[in-house]
C-alpha positions, -999 to 999 in steps of 0.1 A, spaced: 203 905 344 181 876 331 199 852 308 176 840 282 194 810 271 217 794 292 258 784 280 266 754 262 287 728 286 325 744 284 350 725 260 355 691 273 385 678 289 396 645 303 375 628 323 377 594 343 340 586 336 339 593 295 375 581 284 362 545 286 333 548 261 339 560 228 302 557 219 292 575 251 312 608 245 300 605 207 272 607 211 269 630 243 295 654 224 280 684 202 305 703 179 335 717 192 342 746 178 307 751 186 315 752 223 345 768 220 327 800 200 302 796 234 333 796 259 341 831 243 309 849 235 301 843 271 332 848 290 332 889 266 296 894 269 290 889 307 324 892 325 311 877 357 333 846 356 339 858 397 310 867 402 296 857 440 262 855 448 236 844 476 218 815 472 193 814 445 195 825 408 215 854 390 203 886 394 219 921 380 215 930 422 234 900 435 265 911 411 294 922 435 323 920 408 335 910 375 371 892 371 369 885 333 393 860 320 399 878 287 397 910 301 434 918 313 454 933 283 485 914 270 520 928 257 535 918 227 560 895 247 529 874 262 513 873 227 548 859 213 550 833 242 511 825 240 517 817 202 547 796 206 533 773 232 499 768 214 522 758 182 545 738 198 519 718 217 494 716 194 519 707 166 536 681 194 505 663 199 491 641 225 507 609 218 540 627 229 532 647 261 516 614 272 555 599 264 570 628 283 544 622 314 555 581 310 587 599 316 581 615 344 566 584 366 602 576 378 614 612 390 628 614 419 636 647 434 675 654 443 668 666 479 643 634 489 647 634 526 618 631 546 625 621 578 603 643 599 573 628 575 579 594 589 583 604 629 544 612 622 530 583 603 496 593 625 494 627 609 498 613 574 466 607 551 486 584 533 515 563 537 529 566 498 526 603 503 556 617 516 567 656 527 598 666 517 616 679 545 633 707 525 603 724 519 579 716 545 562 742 562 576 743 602 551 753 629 564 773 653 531 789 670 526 769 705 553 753 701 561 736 725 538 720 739 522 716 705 544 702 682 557 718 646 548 690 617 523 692 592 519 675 559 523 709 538 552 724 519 559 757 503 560 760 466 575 789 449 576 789 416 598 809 386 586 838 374 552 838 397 545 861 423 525 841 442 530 817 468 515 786 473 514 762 503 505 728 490 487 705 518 470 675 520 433 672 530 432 677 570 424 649 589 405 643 623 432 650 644 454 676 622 421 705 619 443 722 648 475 718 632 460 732 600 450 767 611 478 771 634 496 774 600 466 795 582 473 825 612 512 817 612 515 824 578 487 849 577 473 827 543 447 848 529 430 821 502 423 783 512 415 764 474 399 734 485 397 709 455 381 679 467 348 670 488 347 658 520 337 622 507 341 605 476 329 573 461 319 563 495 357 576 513 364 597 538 386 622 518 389 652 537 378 660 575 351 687 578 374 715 594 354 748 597 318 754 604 300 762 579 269 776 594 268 817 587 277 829 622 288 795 634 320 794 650 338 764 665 376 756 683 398 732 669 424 726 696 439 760 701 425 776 672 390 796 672 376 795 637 342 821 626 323 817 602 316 852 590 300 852 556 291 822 534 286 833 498 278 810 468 298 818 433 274 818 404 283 802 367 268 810 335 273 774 326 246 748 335 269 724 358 299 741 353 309 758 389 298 745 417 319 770 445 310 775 480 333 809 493 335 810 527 350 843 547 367 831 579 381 845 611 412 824 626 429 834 660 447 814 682 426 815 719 433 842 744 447 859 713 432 894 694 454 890 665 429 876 642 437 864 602 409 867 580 408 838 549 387 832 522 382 790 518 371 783 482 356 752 480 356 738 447 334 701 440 335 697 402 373 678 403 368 642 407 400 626 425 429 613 396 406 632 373 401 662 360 369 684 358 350 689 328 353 722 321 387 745 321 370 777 325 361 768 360 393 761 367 409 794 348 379 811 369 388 799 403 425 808 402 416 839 395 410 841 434 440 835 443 455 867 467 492 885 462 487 896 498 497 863 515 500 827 505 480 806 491 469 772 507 461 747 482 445 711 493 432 682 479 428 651 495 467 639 493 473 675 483 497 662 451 472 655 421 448 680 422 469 703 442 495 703 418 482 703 387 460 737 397 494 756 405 511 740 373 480 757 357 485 789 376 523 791 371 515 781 333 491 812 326 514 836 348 545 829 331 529 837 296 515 870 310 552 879 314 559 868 279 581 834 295 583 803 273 562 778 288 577 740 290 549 722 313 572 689 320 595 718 335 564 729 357 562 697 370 594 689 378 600 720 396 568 711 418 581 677 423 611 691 438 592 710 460 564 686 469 567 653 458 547 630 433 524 662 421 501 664 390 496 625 398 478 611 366 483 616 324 451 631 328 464 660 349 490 662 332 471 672 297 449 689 312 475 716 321 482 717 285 443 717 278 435 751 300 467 769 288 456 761 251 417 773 260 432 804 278 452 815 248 422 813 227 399 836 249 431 854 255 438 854 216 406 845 201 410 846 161 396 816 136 431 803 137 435 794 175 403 783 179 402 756 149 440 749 165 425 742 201 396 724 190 415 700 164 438 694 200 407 689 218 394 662 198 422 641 200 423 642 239 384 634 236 396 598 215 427 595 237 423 562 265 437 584 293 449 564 325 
């Protein structure tokens, strides 16, 4: 397939870079509803929004499978709750989910202990970062002599399926640690949201190989690089996603785990990236069969507000009502301080509203979602 035109840039959200010039996004901003009519014409026409390819440019060959956004059916229940939460949000505005966020800043979950966090300040990433002990994740493989921390708790989530494992970035010394837990918990799909460096920081330590047919040991853990595969967009600098298919086993050990590490670059760190479909795309990936590591760099901002996102568009499949503060504060119990910035936080709101409208796509919701849109676009997000 040869695309003769390429897709105007997706409906943009907050972004660190444009909320502090007014004349820069004016001028760099063409019609919305213009880009929102794009979103959907190519999201229903192609149907490749999963779509993995080798290296190079889109061919009708390279396609291996379509996971369309707008392609799963919807009951009458998930229409209902689809309609009320674009209403109520839309009709709430921004001024007031940025209160409710203002809110949030000084939540504290009930069950706060995190004791084991602080008997392994060198395993931390950060020291404001804590791990609840509640809901951390407990190795027990190799154990002893190794021992069974890691800065990673489980998330479950109301009326989701899925379950998620929310982690911070590995570091140096935790790569080990780290895929001791991807075989223990035989975790089927790594999201990684941030790059290995940012703005000149180390953000995340560079723990798998990512030579085809490379293969290196961390510790204890043997880690193969069996396929490397590069997801194509239709939108010019929309997705940039490495997919890469990994063996983990423990050495001396035939019991193997196979993972798929989704590494995502477009998410700048205590922003958001600057285009939702990417987003709605990627967590498409994420597997029923196992859990579902998810990783930043402090594993909280990013980390968090992708699973908010998730639970957010499941729930309205099931025809739930949708209350994202909720969202939050059920993470929060779970794994503190996630969906760090007001950013984040409307962008939740921002991908729920464009998924409705590819979901639901009539003149109403659209003019709705763009009229929304706007006012994020003239909003001075922190």
């Amino acid at each position: 397939m040869k695309m003769e035109r390429k897709k105007q840039s997706a409906i943009k959200s907050i972004d660190d870079d444009s909320v502090n010039s007014k004349t820069k996004k004016k001028n760099g901003r063409q019609s919305m509803a213009k880009k929102v009519k794009n979103e959907l014409e190519v999201d229903r026409t192609f149907e490749e929004s999963g779509t993995e390819t080798k290296r190079g440019s889109l061919s009708s060959k390279q396609i291996k499978r379509k996971r369309s956004i707008c392609g799963q059916k919807i009951t009458p229940s998930a229409q209902v709750a689809m309609s009320t939460f674009l209403t109520s949000t839309t009709t709430t505005g921004v001024d007031c989910l940025r209160k409710d966020f203002a809110e949030l800043k000084t939540y504290v979950p009930p069950n706060y202990d995190h004791s084991v966090y602080k008997e392994h300040a060198a395993r931390n990433r950060y020291k404001d970062v804590v791990c609840l002990d509640a809901t951390r994740v407990v190795l027990t493989q190799n154990v002893p002599p190794e021992h069974d921390y890691i800065h990673a708790n489980w998330i479950k989530m109301e009326h989701v399926d899925k379950k998620f494992i929310a982690a911070q970035g590995p570091l140096e010394n935790t790569i080990s640690d780290f895929w001791r837990m991807i075989h223990q918990e035989n975790a089927v799909t790594i999201l990684m949201l941030c790059k290995i460096e940012e703005c000149g920081k180390v953000k995340c330590a560079q723990y798998w190989p990512t030579e085809q047919g490379s293969y290196k040991t961390y510790g204890s853990m043997f880690v193969n690089n069996k396929k490397l595969r590069f997801r194509s967009s239709l939108v010019e600098n929309d997705d940039k996603t490495i997919i890469y298919t990994l063996e983990v086993l423990p050495e001396g050990c035939s019991n193997s785990v196979i993972t798929k590490l989704y590494y995502y670059q477009e998410w700048p760190d205590r922003g958001v990236p600057g285009s939702c479909l990417s987003v709605l795309r990627l967590i498409k990936y994420i597997d029923t069969a196992g859990p579902c590591v998810v990783h930043c760099s402090a594993g909280i901002g990013r980390t968090g507000t992708i699973i908010a996102i998730e639970t957010g568009v499941q729930r309205l499949l099931k025809g739930n009502q949708v209350n994202i503060k909720d969202i939050v504060i059920q993470l929060r119990n779970q794994r503190a301080s996630s969906v760090q910035t007001e950013a984040q936080y409307i962008f939740v709101h921002v991908c729920l509203l464009n998924y409705i409208m590819l979901k639901m796509p009539n003149m109403k919701n659209r003019e709705a979602v763009v009229r929304f849109q706007d006012k994020v676009d003239t909003a001075n997000m922190a």
